[in-house]
C-alpha positions, 0 to 999 in steps of 0.5 A, spaced: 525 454 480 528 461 478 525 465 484 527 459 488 534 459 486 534 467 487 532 466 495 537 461 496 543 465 493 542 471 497 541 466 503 547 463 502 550 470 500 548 471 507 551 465 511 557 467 506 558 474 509 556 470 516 563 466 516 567 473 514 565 478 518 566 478 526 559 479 528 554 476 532 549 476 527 547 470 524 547 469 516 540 469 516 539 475 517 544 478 512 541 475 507 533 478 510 537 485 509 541 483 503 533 481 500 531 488 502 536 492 499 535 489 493 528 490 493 528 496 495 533 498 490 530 495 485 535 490 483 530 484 484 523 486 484 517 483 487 514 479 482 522 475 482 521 471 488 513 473 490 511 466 489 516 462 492 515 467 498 509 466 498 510 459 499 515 458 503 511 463 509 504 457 507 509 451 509 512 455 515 509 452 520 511 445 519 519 448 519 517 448 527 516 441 528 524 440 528 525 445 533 519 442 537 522 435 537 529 437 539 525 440 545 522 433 546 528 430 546 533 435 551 526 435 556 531 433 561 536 439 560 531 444 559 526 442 565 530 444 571 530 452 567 523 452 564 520 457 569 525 462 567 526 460 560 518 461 560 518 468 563 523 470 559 519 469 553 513 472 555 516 478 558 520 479 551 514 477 546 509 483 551 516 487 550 517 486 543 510 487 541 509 493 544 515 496 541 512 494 535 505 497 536 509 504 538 513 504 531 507 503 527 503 509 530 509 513 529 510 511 522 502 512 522 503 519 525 508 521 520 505 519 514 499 522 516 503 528 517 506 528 511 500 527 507 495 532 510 502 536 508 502 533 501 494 535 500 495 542 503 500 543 496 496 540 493 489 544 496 493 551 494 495 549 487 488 548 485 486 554 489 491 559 484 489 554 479 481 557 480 483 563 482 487 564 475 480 561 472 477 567 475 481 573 472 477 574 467 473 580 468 466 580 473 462 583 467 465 579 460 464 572 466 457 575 467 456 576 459 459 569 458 453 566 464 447 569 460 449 567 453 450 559 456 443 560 459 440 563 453 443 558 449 440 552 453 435 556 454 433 556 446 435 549 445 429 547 451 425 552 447 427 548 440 426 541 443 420 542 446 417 545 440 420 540 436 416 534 440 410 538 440 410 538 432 412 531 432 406 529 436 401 533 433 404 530 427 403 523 430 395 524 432 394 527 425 397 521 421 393 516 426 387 520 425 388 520 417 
């Protein structure tokens, strides 16, 4: 009940800045912007009014029903200009969808941009972090390479020798 009386009290906030001001944008409208400030400034967050929202898109299709009866019912005003209202539709749905598509790959585009950017930092970081690594001089690095070796290499010895002498001891106590 609390997401939903968010929703409406910035509809309303909407629809009231709609009366004032004399612009030809509806209320619904301002209040979608007025949600998206908040949102964005983190005023309201998601989880505020994510499951109304949710809702409200899943029963969206039955808010159109109304709007089809209407149609139903001003058959006789709309048909002498149905053709042109149907051209209109079509050419601005094809319009709108285009704009659409070319607005995401241009965002696409600039975020991949951005972010190749980002992982060039990012890559040159780690290469003065590695190299940083690598000051130390060639010899004291190739000493500290054989110890480790040696070092492995003697608990490999001491391990296998180990499990031999375990095994011997095995046999020997079956035997006895």
């Amino acid at each position: 009940m609390k997401q939903f009386g968010i929703i409406l009290a910035v509809t309303c906030v909407g629809e009231f800045l709609h009366q004032f001001l004399p612009l030809p944008v509806p209320g619904s409208i301002y209040g979608l912007v007025i949600m998206l400030i908040f949102l964005c400034t983190h005023v309201l967050h998601i989880e505020d009014v994510r499951d109304t929202a949710e809702f409200l898109i899943e029963i969206m299709p039955m808010m159109f029903i109304p709007a089809a009866v209407g149609l139903i019912v001003t058959w006789r005003a709309i048909r002498p200009v149905l053709v042109p209202v149907l051209v209109i539709t079509v050419v601005s749905t094809i319009l709108v969808m285009g704009v659409t598509g070319t607005v995401t790959q241009s965002v696409m585009r600039l975020r991949k941009r951005l972010t190749s950017r980002t992982d060039t930092v990012i890559s040159e970081e780690a290469a003065r972090i590695r190299q940083e690594r690598n000051m130390i001089p060639l010899d004291r690095r190739i000493r500290l390479k054989v110890r480790i070796q040696l070092i492995k290499g003697r608990r490999w010895k001491r391990d296998h020798i180990d499990s031999r002498f375990k095994n011997k001891d095995k046999d020997n106590g079956e035997h006895k």
